[in-house]
N, C-alpha and C positions, 0 to 999 in steps of 0.2 A: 223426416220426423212424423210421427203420427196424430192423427185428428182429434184422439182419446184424449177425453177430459181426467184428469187425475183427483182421485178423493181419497183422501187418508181419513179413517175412521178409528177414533179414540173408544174403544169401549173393552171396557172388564168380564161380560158376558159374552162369552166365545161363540153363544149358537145364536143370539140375539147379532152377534157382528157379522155374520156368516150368511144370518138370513137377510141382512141389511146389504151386506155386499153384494150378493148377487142377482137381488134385486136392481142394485145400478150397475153392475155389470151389464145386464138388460137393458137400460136405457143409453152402453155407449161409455160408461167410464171405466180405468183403470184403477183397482180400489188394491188400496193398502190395507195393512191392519196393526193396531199398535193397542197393547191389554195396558198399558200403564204410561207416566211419563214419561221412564227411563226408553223403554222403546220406539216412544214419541223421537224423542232427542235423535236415536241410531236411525229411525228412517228418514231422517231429515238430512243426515250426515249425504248420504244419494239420490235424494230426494227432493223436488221441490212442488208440492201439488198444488195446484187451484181452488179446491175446495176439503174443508175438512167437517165432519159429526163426531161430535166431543158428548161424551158421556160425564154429569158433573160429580158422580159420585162413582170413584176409581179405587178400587183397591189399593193398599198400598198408603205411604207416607204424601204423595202430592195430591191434590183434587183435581177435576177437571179444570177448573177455573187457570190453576198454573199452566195446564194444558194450553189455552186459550191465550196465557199472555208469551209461551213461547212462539206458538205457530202468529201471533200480531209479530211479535219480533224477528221472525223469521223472513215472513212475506208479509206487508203491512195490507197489501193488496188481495191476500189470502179470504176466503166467504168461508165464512166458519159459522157454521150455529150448532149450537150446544143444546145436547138433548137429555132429558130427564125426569125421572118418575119422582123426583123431590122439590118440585119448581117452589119457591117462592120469591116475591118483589125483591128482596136484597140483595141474591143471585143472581137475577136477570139483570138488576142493573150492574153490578157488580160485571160480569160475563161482557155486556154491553162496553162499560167503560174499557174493557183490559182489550176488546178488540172483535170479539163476536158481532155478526153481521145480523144473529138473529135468537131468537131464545124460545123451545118449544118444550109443553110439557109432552111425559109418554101418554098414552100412545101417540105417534105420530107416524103416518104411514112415507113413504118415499116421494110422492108429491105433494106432500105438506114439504117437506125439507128441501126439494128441489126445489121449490116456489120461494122459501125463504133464504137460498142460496141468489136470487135474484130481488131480494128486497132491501132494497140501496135506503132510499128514507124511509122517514115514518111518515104515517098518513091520518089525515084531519078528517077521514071519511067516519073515521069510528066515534060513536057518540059516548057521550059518556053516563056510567048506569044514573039512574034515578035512585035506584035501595042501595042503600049504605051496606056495608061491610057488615056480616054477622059475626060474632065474639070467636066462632068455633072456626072461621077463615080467619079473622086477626092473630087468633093463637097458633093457627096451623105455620100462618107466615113470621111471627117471631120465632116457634120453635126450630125454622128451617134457618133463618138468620144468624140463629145462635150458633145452629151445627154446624153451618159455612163458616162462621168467624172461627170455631174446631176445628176444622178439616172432617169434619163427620163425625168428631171424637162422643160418642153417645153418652160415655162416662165423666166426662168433662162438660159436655153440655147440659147434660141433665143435673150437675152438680152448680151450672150458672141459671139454670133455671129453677132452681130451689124444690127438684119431685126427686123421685128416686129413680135410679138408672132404668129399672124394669116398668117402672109406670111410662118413663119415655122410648121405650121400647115397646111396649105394647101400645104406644097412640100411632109411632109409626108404621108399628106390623099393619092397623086398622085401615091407615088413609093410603097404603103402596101402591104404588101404579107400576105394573112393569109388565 
């Protein structure tokens, strides 16, 4: 058997996954690729990887997060962290509880993600801020809460946030990281 470490890589953006892959192809692993759940599921059918990068907003009817509670169910043992240009607190923890090892917003280079494929507990080194939360961060992180309790549905979200679909379209065209 060989020494390669196995990483299945959840992501919807095909040149984004590609340049992610072979980046740790470079570093020594054996990297999968899955654009949606459903092919989550088929690589899993012959597949059993060590580590996986989960993208939380996936094309399609599932989200990452489902992603995350299959590959927990699969390998409980599995280091998964979930990567995303739409972070907010609801997510992460949400990601956290269904089984994710770690939670990064984009950008995030291949040694940010390999460090947090090695990040077992959390740490009491980190202090905690002094400035409170600005109103334009508290909003950023319910609007992203809302989308996740959607599945990303922007029309359905923006109809539980009381604006209209294109006002919440254009705050998240403003804040995208990708």
């Amino acid at each position: 058997m060989s020494d390669e470490r196995e990483l299945l890589i959840i992501e919807d953006d095909a040149a984004f996954a590609r340049t992610l892959g072979r980046s740790f192809e470079r570093r020594g692993y054996r990297v999968l690729h899955a654009a949606s759940y459903e092919q989550a599921c088929t690589v899993l059918q012959t597949n059993s990887p060590e580590f996986a990068v989960v993208d939380l907003k996936l094309a399609g009817a599932q989200s990452g997060l489902a992603c995350v509670q299959l590959l927990h169910a699969h390998d409980p043992a599995m280091s998964i962290v979930v990567l995303t240009g739409f972070a907010s607190i609801g997510t992460a923890v949400d990601a956290i509880k269904l089984g994710a090892r770690q939670y990064l917003a984009k950008p995030a280079n291949s040694d940010d993600i390999e460090a947090a494929f090695s990040h077992v507990d959390g740490s009491t080194e980190l202090g905690q801020t002094e400035r409170p939360s600005s109103i334009k961060t508290l909003e950023w992180e319910h609007i992203h809460a809302v989308l996740a309790e959607n599945n990303f549905n922007i029309s359905e979200a923006a109809r539980q946030l009381g604006m209209h679909r294109r006002t919440l379209a254009r705050k998240l065209e403003k804040r995208r990281v990708k």
